[in-house]
C-alpha positions as CSV (number, residue, x, y, z in Angstrom):
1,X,-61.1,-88.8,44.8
2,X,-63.9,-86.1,45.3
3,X,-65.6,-85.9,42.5
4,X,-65.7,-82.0,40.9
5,X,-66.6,-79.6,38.2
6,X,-63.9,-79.2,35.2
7,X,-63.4,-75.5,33.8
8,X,-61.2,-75.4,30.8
9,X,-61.6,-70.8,30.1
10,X,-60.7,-69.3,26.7
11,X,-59.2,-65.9,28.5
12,X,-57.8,-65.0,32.3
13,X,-60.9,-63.2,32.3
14,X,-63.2,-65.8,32.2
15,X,-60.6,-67.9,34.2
16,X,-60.8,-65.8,37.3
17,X,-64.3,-65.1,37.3
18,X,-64.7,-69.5,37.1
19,X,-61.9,-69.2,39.8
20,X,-64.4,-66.9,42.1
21,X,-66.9,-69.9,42.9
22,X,-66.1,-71.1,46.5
23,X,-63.6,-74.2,46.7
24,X,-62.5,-73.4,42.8
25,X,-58.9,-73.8,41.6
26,X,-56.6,-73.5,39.0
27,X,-54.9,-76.7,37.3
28,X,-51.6,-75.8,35.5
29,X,-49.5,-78.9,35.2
30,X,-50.9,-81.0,37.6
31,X,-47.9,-82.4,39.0
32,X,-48.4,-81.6,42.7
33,X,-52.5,-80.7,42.7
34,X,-53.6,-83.7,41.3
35,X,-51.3,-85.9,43.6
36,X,-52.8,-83.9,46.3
37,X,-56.4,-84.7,45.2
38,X,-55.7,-88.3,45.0
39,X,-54.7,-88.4,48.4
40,X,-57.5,-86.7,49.0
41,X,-55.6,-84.0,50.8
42,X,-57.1,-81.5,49.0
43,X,-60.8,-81.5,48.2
44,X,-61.5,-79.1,45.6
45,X,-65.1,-78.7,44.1
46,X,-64.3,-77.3,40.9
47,X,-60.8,-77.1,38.8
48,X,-60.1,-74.6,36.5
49,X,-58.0,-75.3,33.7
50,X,-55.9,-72.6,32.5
51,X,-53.5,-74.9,29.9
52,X,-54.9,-73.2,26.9
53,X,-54.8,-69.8,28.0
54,X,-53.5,-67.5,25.2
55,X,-49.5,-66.2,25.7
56,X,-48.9,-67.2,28.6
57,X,-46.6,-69.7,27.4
58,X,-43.9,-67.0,26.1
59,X,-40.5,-66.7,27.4
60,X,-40.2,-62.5,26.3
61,X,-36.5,-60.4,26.5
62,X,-37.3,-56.7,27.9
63,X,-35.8,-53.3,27.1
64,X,-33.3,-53.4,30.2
65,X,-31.9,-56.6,29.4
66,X,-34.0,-58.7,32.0
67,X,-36.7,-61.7,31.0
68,X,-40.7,-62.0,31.4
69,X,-41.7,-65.8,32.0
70,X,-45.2,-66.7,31.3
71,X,-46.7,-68.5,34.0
72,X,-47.9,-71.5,31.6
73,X,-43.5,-71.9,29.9
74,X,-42.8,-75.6,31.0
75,X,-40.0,-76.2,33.8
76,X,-37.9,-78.1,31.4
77,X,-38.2,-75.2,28.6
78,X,-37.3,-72.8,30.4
79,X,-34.1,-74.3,32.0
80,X,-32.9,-75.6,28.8
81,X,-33.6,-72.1,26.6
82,X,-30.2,-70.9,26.0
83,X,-30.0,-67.5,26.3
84,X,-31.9,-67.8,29.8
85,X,-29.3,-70.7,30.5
86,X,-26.6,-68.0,30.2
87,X,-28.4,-65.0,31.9
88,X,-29.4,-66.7,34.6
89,X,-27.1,-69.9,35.5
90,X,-28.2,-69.8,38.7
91,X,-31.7,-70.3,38.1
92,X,-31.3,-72.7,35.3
93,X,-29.5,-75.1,37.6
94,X,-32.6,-75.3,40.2
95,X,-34.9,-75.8,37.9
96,X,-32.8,-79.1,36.4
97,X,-32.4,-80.2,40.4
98,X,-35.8,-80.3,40.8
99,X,-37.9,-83.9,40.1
100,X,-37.3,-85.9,37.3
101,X,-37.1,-84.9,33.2
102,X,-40.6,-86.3,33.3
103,X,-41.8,-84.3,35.7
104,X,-40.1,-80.8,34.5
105,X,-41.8,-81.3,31.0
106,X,-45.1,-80.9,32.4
107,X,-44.1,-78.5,35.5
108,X,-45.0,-75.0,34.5
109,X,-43.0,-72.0,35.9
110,X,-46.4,-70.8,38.0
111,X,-47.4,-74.0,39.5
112,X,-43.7,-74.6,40.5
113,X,-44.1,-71.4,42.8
114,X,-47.3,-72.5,44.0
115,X,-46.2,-75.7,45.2
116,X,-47.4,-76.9,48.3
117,X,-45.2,-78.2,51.5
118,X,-44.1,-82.0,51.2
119,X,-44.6,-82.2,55.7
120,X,-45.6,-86.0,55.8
121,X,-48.1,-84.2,58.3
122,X,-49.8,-82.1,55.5
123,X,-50.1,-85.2,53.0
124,X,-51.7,-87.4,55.5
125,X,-55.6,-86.3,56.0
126,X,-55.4,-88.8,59.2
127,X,-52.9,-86.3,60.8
128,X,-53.4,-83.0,62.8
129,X,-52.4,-80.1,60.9
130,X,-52.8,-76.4,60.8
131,X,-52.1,-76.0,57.3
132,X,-54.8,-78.4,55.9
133,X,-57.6,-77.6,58.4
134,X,-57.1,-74.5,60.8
135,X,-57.3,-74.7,64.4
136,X,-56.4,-79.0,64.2
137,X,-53.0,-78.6,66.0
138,X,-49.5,-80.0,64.4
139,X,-48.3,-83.0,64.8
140,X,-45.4,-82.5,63.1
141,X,-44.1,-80.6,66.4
142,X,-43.9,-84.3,68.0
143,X,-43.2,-86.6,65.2
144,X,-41.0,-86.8,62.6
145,X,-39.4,-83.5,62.2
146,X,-35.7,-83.9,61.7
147,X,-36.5,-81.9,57.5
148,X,-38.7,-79.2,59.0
149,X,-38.3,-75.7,59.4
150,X,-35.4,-73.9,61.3
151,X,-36.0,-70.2,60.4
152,X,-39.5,-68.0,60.4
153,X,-41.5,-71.5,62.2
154,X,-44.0,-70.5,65.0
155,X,-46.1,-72.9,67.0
156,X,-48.6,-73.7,64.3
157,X,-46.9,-74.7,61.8
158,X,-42.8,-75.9,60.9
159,X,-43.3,-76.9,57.3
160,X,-41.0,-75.7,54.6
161,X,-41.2,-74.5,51.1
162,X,-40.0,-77.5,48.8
163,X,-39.2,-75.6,45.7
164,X,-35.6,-75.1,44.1
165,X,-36.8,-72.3,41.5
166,X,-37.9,-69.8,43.9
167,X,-34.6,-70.0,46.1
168,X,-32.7,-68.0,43.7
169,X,-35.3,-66.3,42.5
170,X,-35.8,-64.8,45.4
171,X,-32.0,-64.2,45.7
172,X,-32.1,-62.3,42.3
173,X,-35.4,-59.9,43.2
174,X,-37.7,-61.7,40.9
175,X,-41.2,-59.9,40.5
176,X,-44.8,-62.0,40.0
177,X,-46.8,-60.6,38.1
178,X,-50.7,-61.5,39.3
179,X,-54.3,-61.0,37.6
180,X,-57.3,-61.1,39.9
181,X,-61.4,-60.0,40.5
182,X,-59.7,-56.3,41.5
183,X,-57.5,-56.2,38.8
184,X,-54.1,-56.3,37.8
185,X,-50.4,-56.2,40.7
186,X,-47.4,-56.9,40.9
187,X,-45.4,-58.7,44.1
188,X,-41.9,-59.4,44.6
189,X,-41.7,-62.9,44.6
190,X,-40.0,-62.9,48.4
191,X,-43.1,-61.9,49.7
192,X,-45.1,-64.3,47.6
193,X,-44.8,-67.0,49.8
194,X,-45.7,-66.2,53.9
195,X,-45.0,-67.2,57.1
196,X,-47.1,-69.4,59.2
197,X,-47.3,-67.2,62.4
198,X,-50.8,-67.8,63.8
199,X,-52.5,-68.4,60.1
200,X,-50.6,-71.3,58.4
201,X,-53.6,-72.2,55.6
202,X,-52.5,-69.1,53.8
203,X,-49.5,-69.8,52.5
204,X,-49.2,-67.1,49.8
205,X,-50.1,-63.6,49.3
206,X,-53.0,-64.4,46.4
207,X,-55.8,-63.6,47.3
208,X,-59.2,-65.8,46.0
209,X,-59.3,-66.3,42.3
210,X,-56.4,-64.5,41.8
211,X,-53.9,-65.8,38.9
212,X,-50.1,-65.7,38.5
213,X,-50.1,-64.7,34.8
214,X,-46.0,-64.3,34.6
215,X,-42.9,-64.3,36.4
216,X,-40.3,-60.8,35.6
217,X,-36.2,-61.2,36.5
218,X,-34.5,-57.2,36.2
219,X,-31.6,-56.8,33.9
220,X,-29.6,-56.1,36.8
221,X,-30.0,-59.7,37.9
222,X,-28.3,-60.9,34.9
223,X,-25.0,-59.2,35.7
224,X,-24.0,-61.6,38.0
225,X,-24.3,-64.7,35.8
226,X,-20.5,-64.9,35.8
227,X,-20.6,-65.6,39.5
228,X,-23.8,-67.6,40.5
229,X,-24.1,-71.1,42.1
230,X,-27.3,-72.7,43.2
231,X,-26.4,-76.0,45.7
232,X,-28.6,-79.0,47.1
233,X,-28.0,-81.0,49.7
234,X,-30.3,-84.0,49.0
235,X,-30.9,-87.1,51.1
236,X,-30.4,-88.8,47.7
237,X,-28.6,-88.3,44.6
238,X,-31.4,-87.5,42.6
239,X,-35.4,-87.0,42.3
240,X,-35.2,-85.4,45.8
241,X,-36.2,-82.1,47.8
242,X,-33.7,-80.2,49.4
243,X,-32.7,-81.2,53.5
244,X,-30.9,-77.6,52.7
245,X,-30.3,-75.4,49.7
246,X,-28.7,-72.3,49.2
247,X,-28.7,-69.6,45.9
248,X,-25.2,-67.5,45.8
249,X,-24.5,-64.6,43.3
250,X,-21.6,-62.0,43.7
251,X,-20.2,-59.0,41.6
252,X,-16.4,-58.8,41.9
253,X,-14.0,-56.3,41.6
254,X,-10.1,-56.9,42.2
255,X,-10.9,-59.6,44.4
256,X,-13.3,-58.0,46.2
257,X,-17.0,-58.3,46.3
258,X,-18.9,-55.3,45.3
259,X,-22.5,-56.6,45.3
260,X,-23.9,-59.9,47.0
261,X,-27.6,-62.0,46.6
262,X,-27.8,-65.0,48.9
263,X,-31.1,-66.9,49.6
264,X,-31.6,-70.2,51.4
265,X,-34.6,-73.2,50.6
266,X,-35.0,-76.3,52.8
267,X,-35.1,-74.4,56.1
268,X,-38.7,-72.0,55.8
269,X,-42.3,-71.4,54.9
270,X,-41.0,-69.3,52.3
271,X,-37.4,-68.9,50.7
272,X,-35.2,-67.4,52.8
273,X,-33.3,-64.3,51.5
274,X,-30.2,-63.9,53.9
275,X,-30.0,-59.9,53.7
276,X,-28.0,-59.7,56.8
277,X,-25.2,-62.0,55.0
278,X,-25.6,-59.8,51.6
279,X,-24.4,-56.6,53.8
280,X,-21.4,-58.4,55.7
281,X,-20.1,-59.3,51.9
282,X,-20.7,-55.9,50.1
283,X,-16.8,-54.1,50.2
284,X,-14.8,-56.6,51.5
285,X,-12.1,-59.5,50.4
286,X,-13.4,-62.8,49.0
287,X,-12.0,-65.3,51.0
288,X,-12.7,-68.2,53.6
289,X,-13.2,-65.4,56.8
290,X,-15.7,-63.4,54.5
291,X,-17.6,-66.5,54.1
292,X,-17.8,-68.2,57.6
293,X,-18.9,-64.0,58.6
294,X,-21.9,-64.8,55.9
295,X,-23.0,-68.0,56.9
296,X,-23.2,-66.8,60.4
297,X,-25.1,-63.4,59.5
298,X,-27.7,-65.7,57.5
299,X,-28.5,-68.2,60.3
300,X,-28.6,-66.2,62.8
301,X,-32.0,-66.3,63.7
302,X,-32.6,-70.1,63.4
303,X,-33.8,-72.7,66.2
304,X,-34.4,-75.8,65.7
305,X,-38.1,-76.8,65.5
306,X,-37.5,-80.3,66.5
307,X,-34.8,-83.1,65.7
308,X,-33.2,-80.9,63.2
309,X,-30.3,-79.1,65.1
310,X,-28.4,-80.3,62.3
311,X,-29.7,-78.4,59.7
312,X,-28.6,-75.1,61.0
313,X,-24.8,-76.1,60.5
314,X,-25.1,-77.8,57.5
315,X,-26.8,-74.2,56.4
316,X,-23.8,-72.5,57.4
317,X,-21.5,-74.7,55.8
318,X,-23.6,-75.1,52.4
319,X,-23.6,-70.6,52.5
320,X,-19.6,-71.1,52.5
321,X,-19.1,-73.7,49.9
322,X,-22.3,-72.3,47.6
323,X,-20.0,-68.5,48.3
324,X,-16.8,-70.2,47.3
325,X,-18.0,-71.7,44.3
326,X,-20.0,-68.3,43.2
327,X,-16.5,-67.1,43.4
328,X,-14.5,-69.2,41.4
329,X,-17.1,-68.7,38.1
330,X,-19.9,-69.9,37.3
331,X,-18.9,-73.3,35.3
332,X,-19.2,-73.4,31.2
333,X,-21.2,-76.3,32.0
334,X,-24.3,-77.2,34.0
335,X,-22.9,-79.9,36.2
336,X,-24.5,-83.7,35.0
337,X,-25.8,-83.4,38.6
338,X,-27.0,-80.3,39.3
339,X,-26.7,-78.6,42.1
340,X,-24.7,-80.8,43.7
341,X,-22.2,-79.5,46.0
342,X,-19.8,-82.2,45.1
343,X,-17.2,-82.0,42.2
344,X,-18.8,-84.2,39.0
345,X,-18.6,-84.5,35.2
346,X,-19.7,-81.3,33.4
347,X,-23.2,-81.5,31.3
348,X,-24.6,-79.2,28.8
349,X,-23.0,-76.1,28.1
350,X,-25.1,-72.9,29.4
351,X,-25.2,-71.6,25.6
352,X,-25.7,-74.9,24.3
């Protein structure tokens, strides 16, 4: 490992002006950076720590009924706090897919959206790749592809997003709040996470030494906890990223849907939200023909971006059976596997 300069700031303020020295970063958890560093995939030249920063560890209720998340509130804290549980099922159940209890008790909420890809290509300093050193080509567009991208991929770069939090998330119009050298913004956390296109190294829309400080859901969000699923489809049981995931939430009426969220993870730089599938829902009869219309709507710009052809049907079919469940009620239970899109044994209650 690269030997660096440790930061540990008493404020954001003194955080982001030690984050404004070149090849600086901030260490949260550590749970991805420092693997990356060991592997000497990345090489940073200083880390700032940011563990002990003052209340940003606070999981707040606002006015309007919706939640602010410090940036620093553990994984495992968050998912098992039950009046978040309730609020936002949905949410609760990625988190608890995601890595192992270890892992989710030292994850914090900002490094989990900050995550970087798991390409093989990426992790492997010996490989050509875009993303790690601009302008060194991708060899993930000739190798072993069959997990990588299917939607929003361009030449340089076919690497997914790995994280189950921000799927629904993103379905449910979360908002990141940011600190940084120019001051203080806001982004909605869909357009966090970028494309590739012809610049794959910048994955996000942070711009140097700037800070996610907190993570917002709206009030709004929370009335569809009655009716919110998220599913993984997993190459293993457990302790794995998704092949495909997909983040359903409906308001019904009568047996008709009268407001729809839908992202997918698994198959995109960035989580996917499927807006096109959200409209095709809105006014019309929940049933098996709505669903397939969906699941169509949401995949229909992918191409495969190598030996993953698959992955575009087993989209589609996770969209109808992640639809079908958000219909039939979200469970009294978190599932003892969660996310899976299998039947199992009930868990913990969401109020527990």
């Amino acid at each position: 490992m690269k030997v660096f300069d440790y930061v540990r700031p008493a404020s954001v303020a003194e955080a982001i002006a030690a984050a404004a020295a070149p090849g600086a970063v901030y260490l949260a958890g550590g749970t991805n950076l420092l693997d990356l560093m060991k592997g000497e995939t990345l090489r940073p030249d200083r880390l700032v720590d940011v563990t002990r920063l003052p209340g940003l560890d606070r999981i707040e209720w606002l006015g309007d009924g919706g939640v602010r998340i410090g940036a620093l509130v553990r994984n495992a804290a968050l998912a098992h706090d039950a009046a978040f549980a309730t609020a936002y099922p949905a949410v609760a159940e990625a988190l608890l897919s995601g890595a192992s209890a270890q892992l989710r008790n030292a994850a914090t909420v900002g490094g989990n959206l900050l995550q970087r890809t798991r390409c093989a290509y990426f992790h492997d300093p010996a490989s050509a790749c875009n993303k790690r050193q601009p302008g060194a080509g991708c060899d993930a567009r000739g190798g072993e592809n069959r997990l990588h991208a299917v939607l929003g991929w361009s030449e340089a770069c076919i690497a997914t997003h790995p994280s189950d939090f921000c799927v629904p998330l993103a379905a449910l119009d979360a908002v990141v709040e940011i600190e940084g050298p120019a001051g203080r913004r806001e982004v909605a956390l869909e357009a966090l996470h970028r494309l590739p296109g012809d610049t794959p190294e910048r994955g996000t829309a942070l711009a140097p030494g700037e800070l996610i400080v907190a993570l917002r859901l709206p009030g709004e969000a929370a009335g569809f906890a009655a009716h919110a699923r998220y599913l993984k489809v997993r190459e293993r049981t457990s302790y794995a990223f998704a092949v495909v995931s997909a983040a359903a939430a409906l308001r019904l009426e009568g047996g008709r849907i009268r407001a729809a969220r839908l992202a997918l993870g698994g198959v995109a730089a960035r989580p996917w939200r499927a807006r096109a599938a959200e409209e095709s829902l809105v006014g019309v009869e929940a049933g098996e023909a709505a669903f397939r219309r969906a699941a169509e709507a949401a995949l229909a710009e992918a191409r495969p971006s190598g030996d993953n052809a698959f992955k575009i049907e087993l989209a589609r079919r996770l969209v109808r059976r992640a639809l079908a469940l958000a219909v039939a009620g979200t469970p009294a239970r978190i599932p003892a596997l969660p996310a899976s899109p299998f039947p199992s044994v009930a868990g913990a209650r969401h109020d527990a």
